[in-house]
ZAMARGU-4260 file (C-alpha; in steps of 0.2 Angstrom, whole numbers, plus 5000, padded with zeros to 4 digits):
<rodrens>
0) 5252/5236/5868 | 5244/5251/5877 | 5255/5259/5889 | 5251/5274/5897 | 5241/5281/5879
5) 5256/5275/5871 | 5254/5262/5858 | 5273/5253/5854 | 5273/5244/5837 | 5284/5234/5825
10) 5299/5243/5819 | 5306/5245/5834 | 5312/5264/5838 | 5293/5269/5831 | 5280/5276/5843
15) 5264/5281/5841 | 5252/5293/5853 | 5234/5293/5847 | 5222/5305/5850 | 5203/5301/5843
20) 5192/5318/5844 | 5181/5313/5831 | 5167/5303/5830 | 5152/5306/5816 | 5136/5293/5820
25) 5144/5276/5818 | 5157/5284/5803 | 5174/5284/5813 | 5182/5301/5807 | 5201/5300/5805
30) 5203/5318/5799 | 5206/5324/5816 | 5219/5308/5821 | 5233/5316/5831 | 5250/5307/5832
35) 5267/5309/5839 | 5282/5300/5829 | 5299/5295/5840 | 5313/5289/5831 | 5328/5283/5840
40) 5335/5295/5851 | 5329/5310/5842 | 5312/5317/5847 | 5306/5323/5830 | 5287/5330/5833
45) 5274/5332/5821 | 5255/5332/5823 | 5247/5326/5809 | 5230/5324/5801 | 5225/5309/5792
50) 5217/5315/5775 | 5206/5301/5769 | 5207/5299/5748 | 5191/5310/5742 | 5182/5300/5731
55) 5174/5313/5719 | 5155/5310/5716 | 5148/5305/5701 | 5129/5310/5702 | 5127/5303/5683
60) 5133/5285/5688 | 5121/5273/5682 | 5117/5254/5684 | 5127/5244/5693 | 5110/5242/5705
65) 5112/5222/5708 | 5129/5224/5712 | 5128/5242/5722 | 5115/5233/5732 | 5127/5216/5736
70) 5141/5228/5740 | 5131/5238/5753 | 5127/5221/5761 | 5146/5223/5769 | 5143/5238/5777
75) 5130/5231/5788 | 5137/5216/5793 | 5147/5222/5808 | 5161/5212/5806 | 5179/5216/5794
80) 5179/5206/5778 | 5189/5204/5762 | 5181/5210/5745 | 5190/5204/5729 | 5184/5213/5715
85) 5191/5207/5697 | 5187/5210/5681 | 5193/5216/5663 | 5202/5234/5658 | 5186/5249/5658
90) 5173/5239/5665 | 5169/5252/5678 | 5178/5242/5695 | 5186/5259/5704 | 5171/5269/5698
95) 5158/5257/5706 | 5168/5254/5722 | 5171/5272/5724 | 5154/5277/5722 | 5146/5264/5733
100) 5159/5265/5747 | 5159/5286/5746 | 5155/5286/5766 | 5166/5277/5772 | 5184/5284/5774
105) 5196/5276/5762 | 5213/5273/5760 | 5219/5269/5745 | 5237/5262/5736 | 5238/5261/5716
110) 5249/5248/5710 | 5262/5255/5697 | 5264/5243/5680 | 5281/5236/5676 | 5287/5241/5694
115) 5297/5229/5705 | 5290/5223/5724 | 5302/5235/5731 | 5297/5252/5720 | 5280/5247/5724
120) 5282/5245/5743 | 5291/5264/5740 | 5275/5271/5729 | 5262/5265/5745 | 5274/5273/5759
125) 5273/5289/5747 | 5255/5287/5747 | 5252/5283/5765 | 5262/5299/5768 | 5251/5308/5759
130) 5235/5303/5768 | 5243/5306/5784 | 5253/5322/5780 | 5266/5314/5792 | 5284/5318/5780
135) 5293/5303/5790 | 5284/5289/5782 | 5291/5295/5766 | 5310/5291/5775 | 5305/5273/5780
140) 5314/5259/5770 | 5301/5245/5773 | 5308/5225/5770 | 5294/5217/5768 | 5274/5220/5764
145) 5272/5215/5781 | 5283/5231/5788 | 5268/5242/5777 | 5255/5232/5784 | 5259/5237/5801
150) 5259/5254/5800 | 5244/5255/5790 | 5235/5245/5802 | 5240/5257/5815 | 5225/5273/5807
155) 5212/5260/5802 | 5210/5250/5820 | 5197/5257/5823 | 5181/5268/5815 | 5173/5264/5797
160) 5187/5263/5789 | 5191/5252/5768 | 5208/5250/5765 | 5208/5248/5745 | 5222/5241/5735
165) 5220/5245/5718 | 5228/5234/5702 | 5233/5221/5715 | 5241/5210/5700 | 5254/5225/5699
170) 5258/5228/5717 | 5262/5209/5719 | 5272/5208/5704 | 5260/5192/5699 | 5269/5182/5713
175) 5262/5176/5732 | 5272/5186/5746 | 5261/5198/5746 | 5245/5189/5749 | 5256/5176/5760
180) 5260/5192/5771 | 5245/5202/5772 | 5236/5183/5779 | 5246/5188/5795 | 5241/5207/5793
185) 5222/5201/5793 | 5224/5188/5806 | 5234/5198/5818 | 5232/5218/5816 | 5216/5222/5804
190) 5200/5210/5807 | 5199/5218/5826 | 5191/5232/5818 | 5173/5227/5815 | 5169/5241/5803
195) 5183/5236/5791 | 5181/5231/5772 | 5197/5227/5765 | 5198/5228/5745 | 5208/5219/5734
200) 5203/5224/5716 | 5213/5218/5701 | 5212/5218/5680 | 5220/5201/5677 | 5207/5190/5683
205) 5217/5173/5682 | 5229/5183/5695 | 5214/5185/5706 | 5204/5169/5705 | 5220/5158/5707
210) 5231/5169/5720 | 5219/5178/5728 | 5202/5170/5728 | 5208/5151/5730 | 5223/5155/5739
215) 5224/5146/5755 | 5230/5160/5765 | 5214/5168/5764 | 5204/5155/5762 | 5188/5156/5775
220) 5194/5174/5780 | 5177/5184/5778 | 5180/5184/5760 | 5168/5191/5747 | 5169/5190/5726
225) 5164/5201/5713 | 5168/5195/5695 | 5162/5215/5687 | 5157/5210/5670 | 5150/5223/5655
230) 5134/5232/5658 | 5117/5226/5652 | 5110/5235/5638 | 5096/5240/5649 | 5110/5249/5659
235) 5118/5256/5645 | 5103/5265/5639 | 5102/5273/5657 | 5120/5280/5651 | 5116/5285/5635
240) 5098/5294/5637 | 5102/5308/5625 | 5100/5292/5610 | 5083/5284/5606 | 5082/5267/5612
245) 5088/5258/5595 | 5101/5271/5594 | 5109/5266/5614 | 5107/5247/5607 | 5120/5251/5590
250) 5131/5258/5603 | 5131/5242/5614 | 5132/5231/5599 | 5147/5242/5591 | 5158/5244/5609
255) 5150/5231/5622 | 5144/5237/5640 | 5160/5245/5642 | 5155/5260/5652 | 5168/5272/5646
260) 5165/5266/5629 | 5149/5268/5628 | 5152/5288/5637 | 5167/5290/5623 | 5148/5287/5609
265) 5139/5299/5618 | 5148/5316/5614 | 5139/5319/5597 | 5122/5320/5592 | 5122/5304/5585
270) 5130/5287/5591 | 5137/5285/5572 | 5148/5302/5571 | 5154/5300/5589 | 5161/5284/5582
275) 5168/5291/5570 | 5177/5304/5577 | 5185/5293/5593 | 5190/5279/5578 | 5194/5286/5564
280) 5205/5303/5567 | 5223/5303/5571 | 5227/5300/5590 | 5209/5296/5592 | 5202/5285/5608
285) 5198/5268/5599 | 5212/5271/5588 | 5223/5269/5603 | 5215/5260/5616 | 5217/5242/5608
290) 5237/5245/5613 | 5232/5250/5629 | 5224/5235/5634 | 5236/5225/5634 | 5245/5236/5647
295) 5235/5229/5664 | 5225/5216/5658 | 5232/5204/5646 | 5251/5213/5651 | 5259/5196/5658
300) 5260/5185/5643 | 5264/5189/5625 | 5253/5175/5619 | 5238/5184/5623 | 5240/5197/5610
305) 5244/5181/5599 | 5228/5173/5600 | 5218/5188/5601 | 5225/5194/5583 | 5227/5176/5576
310) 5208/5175/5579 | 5206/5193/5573 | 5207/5185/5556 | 5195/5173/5556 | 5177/5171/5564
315) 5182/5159/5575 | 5197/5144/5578 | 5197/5127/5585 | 5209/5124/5602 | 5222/5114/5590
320) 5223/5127/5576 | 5227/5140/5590 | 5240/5129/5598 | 5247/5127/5580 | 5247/5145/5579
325) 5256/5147/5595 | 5269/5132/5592 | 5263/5126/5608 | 5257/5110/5616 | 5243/5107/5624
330) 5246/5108/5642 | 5240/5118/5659 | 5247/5134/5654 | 5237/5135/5637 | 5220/5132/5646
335) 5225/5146/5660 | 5227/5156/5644 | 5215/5154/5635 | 5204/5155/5652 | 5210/5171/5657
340) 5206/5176/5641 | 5189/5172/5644 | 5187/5177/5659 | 5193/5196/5654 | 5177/5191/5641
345) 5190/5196/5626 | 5185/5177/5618 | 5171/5164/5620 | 5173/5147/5619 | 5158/5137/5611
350) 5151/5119/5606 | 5134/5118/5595 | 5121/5114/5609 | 5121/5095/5606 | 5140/5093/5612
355) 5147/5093/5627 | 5160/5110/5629 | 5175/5100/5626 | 5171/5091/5610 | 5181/5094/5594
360) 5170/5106/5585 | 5172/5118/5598 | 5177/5133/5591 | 5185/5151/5600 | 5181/5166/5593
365) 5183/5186/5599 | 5170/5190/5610 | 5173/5209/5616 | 5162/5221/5605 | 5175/5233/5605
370) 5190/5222/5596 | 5178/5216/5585 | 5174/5233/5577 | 5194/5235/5579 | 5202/5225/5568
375) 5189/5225/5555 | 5186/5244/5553 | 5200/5252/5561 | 5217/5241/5560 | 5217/5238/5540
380) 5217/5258/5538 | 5228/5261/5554 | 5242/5269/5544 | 5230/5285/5534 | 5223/5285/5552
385) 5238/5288/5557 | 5244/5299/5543 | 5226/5311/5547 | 5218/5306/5532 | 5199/5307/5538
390) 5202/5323/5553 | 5192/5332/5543 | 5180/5323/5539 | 5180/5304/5550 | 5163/5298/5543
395) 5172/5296/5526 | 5184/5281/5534 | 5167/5270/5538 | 5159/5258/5526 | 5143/5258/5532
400) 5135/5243/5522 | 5148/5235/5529 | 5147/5242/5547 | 5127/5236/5546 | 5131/5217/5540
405) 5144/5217/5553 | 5130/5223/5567 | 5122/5209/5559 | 5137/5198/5566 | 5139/5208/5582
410) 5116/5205/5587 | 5118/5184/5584 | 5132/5186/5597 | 5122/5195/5608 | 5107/5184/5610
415) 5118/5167/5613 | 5126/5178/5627 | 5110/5183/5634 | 5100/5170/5630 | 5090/5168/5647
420) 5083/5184/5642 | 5075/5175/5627 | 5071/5160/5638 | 5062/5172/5649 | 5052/5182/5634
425) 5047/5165/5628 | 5040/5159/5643 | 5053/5143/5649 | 5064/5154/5659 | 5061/5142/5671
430) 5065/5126/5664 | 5082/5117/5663 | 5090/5119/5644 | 5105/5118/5634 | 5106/5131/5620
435) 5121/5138/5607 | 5120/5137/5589 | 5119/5123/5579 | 5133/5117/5563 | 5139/5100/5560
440) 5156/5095/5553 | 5147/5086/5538 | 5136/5103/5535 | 5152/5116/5537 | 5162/5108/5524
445) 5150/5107/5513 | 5145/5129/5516 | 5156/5136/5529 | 5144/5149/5534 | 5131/5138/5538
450) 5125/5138/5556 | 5109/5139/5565 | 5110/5154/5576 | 5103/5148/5592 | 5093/5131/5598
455) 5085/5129/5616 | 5086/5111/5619 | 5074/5111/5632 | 5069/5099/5647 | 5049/5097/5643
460) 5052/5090/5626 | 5053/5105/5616 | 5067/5111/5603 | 5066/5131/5602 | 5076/5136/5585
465) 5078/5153/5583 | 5083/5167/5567 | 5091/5181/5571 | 5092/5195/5560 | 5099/5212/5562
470) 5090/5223/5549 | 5087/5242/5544 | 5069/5235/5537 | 5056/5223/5542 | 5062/5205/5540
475) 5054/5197/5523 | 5046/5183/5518 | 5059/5174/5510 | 5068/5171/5525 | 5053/5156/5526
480) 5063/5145/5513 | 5080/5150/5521 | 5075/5144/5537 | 5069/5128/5531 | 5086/5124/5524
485) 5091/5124/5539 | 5082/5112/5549 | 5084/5101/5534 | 5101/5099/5543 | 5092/5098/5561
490) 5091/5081/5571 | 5075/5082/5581 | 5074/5068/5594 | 5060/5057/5596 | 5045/5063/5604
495) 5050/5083/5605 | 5042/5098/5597 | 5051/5110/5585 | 5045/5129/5592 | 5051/5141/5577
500) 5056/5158/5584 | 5061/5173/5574 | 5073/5187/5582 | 5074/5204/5573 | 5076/5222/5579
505) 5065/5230/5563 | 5052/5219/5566 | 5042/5208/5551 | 5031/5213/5535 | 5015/5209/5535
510) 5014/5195/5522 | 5029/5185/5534 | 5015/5187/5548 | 5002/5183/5540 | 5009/5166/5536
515) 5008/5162/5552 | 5028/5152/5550 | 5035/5157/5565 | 5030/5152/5582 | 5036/5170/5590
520) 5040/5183/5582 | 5054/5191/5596 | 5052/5211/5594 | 5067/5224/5599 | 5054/5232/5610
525) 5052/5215/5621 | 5071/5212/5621 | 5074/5227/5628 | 5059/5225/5641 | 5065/5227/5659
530) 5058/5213/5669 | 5065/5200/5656 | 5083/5206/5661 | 5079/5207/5682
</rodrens>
């Protein structure tokens, strides 16, 4: 309440006199705040400025456009709202925030890993005493979030102001109080401002979708989500424009759009040595980082590094040989598990096109690039890594037939992830379909290896089989009577059309085109076309 310019709030024996002297265009600046603290009987002064965090800008970011634009959308809408940004370890969430909200005044609390809710409550008093270079906030011993709440309320009422709470998993220790409590903060002390976006950005997404997103006590609250996922390769070339265009591709291949990955490949003059050197010498980035990720995003539960390395041995496991694995039963927490898993996009979960996604043959297997190269490269030499074996010369500790079969591996992945890019270079982009690849239980007894890398079941009668090959040299002409095989094993339904599509990133020789076999011939140049990724 506003008595005579001074404004009385919850602790009690806390006032605050305001003063606002600035005011940039519709920017609000809190830099020249000036406040007046009271506490008890003794009349302790100090005027004090409030310092907004300084977001350093990055003029070499790049993509992120779709989501830039979306994001932007809130700063126009003139009235406070709730952003919920999740999304796996690297992916580029503060540096995409930061960036696209570097007008606006931010204020911004860090959650600390391990920590309990009351060092935490400590570490954003600290940090709000920072910002406001006012020592007494340092002194406070706050009860509840809802104590912080109040006072940070008091320097973003009014002016364009986001109030950004980074690794939220960590700051509510996994649990509810603080979303339960920052309900009553919104309702009652921060949606007045109209020119207030309120972030809550987290690394463990099932945190975030199941105690933030669909918690009731912000549900229907001017609430925004943004699932950040990896980078398109389109964007990564963008990143990496020192590389040719093939070049850029082996990098997304080898460490995903990971955008910090993909920077960690661009050091060298080739993709290949920087590689190398961040995997192979002692110490080195990717040597490292698999331990590091399980420090925010898979932190909360030790069965996640249990699947993710019990599937490290083999291309891919059926839900009951992972549960076997574990010594677990099926049961709620084993699908939030191997869900979040998902959702961080460290394993996918699929079922040959013709089954539903719950049958028996679906099968899990690691989806991140990055763990992929890991554990078959890196891991089974760990200890001379360790030891400093290849410092002097990294390129030694790379088998690099067997880093181009594997890339082989890494491109079939690829285009079942992104395969409405496929459907849009082939023209059907717009009609309904069901794809995946293509094995039966019969066939994969009989040759384990066996699948058909990806099948378009389409709506207008049409089955779309494709090969996918990942070669240093045009594709040949034998791959004709391996591809029969194949659709040997191929049930076509009655009254559709087979349309026989090759994939390859070297291209064809001329005897294979001159058969006139395949249906397309799907180019690297047209997969990485622009307009087919927009």
């Amino acid at each position: 309440m506003l008595i005579g310019g001074v404004y009385s709030i919850n602790p009690p024996n806390y006032v605050i006199i305001h003063g606002y002297l600035g005011n940039i265009g519709r920017y609000f600046s809190p830099t020249r705040m000036i406040a007046r603290y009271v506490w008890g009987n003794n009349m302790s002064q100090a005027n004090t400025a409030v310092e907004a965090y300084q977001v350093k800008l990055n003029r070499k970011f790049a993509g992120r456009r779709f989501e830039q634009t979306k994001l932007r959308q809130l700063d126009v809408l003139e009235q406070a709202v709730i952003l919920i940004v999740y999304g796996r370890r690297r992916v580029g969430k503060t540096e995409l925030l930061e960036q696209t909200f570097a007008q606006r005044n931010i204020l911004k609390f860090e959650g600390i890993q391990g920590k309990d809710e009351k060092s935490q409550r400590h570490s954003v008093m600290q940090q709000l005493a920072h910002y406001t270079a006012n020592p007494w906030l340092r002194e406070i011993k706050t009860e509840s979030w809802l104590d912080i709440f109040r006072y940070m309320a008091e320097y973003v009422k009014e002016g364009c102001w986001t109030l950004y709470f980074e690794e939220l998993q960590w700051l509510a220790e996994y649990k509810d109080d603080f979303i339960a409590e920052l309900k009553y903060a919104w309702d009652n002390l921060l949606r007045q401002n109209s020119q207030l976006i309120l972030i809550l950005c987290g690394s463990s997404p099932s945190f975030m979708i199941n105690h933030v997103v669909h918690s009731e006590a912000l549900y229907n609250r001017s609430q925004y989500e943004l699932h950040l996922q990896e980078m398109s390769p389109i964007e990564a070339q963008a990143l990496l424009t020192k590389f040719s265009a093939k070049d850029a591709f082996r990098a997304y291949l080898t460490v995903g759009g990971i955008p910090e990955y993909l920077l960690k490949l661009n050091v060298n003059s080739s993709v290949l040595l920087s590689l190398c050197e961040q995997s192979f010498v002692k110490n080195a980035y990717f040597t490292e980082e698999y331990q590091r990720i399980f420090v925010s995003t898979l932190a909360n539960n030790p069965n996640f590094k249990k699947v993710i390395e019990f599937l490290s041995k083999r291309r891919f496991a059926t839900r009951k040989e992972i549960l076997a694995h574990l010594k677990l039963s099926s049961g709620k927490n084993v699908t939030e598990l191997l869900t979040d898993l998902a959702l961080s996009g460290f394993i996918k979960k699929y079922a040959p096109y013709n089954t539903p996604s719950n049958s028996l043959l679906a099968r899990y297997s690691i989806a991140d690039n990055y763990l992929q190269f890991y554990f078959k490269f890196v891991q089974p030499i760990k200890n001379d890594i360790n030891k400093g074996k290849f410092n002097d010369e990294p390129t030694k500790a790379l088998n690099t037939q067997q880093y181009q079969i594997w890339l082989g591996y890494a491109f079939e992945r690829f285009c079942r992830r992104y395969d409405y890019v496929i459907a849009n270079i082939l023209g059907f982009g717009a009609v309904k379909y069901a794809s995946g690849p293509f094995y039966s239980r019969n066939r994969v007894q009989e040759e384990p290896g066996f699948q058909i890398d990806l099948v378009f079941d389409r709506n207008d009668n049409v089955l779309t089989v494709c090969e996918i090959k990942y070669l240093s040299a045009p594709v040949k002409k034998k791959v004709i009577d391996e591809f029969e095989r194949k659709l040997e094993y191929l049930r076509v339904k009655t009254g559709h059309t087979i349309q026989k599509v090759l994939i390859t990133v070297s291209g064809a020789e001329p005897s294979l085109i001159a058969e006139h076999y395949f249906d397309k011939i799907i180019t690297f140049d047209e997969l990485m076309a622009s307009h087919y990724w927009s």
